[in-house]
C-alpha positions as CSV (number, residue, x, y, z in Angstrom):
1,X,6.9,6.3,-15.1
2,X,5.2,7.0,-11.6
3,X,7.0,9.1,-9.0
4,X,4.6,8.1,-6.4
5,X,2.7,5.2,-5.1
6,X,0.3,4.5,-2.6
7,X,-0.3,0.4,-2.1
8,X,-3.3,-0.3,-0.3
9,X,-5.1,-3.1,1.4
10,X,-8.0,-3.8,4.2
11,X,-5.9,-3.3,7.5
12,X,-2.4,-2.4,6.2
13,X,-0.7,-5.0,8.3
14,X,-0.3,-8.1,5.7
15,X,-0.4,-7.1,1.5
16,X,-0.3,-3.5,1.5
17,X,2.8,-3.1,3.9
18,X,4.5,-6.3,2.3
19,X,3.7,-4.8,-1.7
20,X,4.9,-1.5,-0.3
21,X,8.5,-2.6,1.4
22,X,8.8,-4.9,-1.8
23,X,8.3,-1.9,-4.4
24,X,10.5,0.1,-2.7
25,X,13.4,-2.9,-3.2
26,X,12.1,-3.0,-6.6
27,X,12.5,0.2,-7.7
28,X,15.2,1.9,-5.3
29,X,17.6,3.0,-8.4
30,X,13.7,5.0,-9.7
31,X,13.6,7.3,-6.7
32,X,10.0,6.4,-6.5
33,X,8.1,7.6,-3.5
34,X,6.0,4.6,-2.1
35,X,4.1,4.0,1.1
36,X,1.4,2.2,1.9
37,X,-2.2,2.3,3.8
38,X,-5.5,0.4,4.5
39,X,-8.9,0.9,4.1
40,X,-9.8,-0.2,7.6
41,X,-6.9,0.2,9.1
42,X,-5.9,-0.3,12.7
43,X,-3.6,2.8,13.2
44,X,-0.8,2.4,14.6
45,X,-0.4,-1.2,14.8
46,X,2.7,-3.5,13.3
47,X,2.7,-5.8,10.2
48,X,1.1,-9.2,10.8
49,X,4.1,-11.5,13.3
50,X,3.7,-14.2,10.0
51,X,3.9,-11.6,7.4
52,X,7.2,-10.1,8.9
53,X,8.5,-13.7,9.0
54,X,7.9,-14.3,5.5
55,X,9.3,-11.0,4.8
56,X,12.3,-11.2,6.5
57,X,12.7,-15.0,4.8
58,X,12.9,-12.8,1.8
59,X,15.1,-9.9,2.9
60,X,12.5,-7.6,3.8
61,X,12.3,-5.5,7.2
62,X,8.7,-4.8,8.1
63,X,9.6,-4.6,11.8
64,X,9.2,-0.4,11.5
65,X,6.1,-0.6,9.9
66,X,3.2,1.1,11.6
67,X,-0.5,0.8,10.4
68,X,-2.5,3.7,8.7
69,X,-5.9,4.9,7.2
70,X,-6.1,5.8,4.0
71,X,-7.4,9.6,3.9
72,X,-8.1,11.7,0.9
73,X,-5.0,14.0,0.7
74,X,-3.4,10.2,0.1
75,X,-5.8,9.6,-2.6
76,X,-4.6,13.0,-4.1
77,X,-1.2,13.2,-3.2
78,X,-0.3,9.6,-5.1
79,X,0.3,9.4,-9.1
80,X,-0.5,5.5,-8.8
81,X,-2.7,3.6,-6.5
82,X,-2.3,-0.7,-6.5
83,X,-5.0,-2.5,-4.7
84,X,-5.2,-5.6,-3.4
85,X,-8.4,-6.9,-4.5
86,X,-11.0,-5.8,-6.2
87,X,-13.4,-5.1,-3.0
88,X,-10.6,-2.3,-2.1
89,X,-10.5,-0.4,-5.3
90,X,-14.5,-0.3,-5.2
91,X,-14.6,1.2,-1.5
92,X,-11.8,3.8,-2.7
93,X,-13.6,4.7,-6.1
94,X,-17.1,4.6,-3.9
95,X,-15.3,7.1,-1.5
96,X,-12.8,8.8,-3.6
97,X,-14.5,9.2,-6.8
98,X,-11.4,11.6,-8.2
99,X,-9.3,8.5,-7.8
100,X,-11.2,6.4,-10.2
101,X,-8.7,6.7,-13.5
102,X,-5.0,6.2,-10.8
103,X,-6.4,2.6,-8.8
104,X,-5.1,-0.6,-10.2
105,X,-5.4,-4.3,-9.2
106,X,-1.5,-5.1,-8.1
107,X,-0.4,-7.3,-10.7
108,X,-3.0,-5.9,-13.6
């Protein structure tokens, strides 16, 4: 079992956030460490206004999510990374090549 992962997605305002907040539901009882972060991120910034609505229609609280860039001690620091689509896990092999062997497509 993984005691960290890192869910990441273009802006880290829609998928990456909602994987994240929905992992750490998942596996709360796992004391798994899990956050999330984008490749393009626009720091700072809150989820997506229709992603937190679908979220919250599901019992999930994005409203204290902040957006974030992925950086390298990330890359390092995280056991497990899930992508989003394949064009993520490219960019973060292309510019983390020591993450190549811990990046999976979420749901792989």
């Amino acid at each position: 079992m993984f005691s960290s992962i890192l869910t990441v997605c273009t802006s880290n305002m829609c998928r990456g956030p909602l994987a994240e907040y929905r992992l750490k539901q998942l596996l709360e009882c796992l004391r798994v460490h899990i956050e999330s972060a984008g490749i393009h991120a626009l720091a700072s910034q809150p989820a997506d206004a229709s992603v937190q609505r679908v979220a919250k229609e599901n019992g999930i609280d994005l409203t204290s999510h902040k957006a974030r860039a992925v950086t390298r001690s990330m890359v390092q620091k995280y056991e497990m990374i899930l992508v989003m689509e394949t064009h993520d896990r490219r960019v973060l092999c292309e510019q983390f090549s020591m993450s190549k062997g811990k990046i999976f497509l979420l749901g792989q």
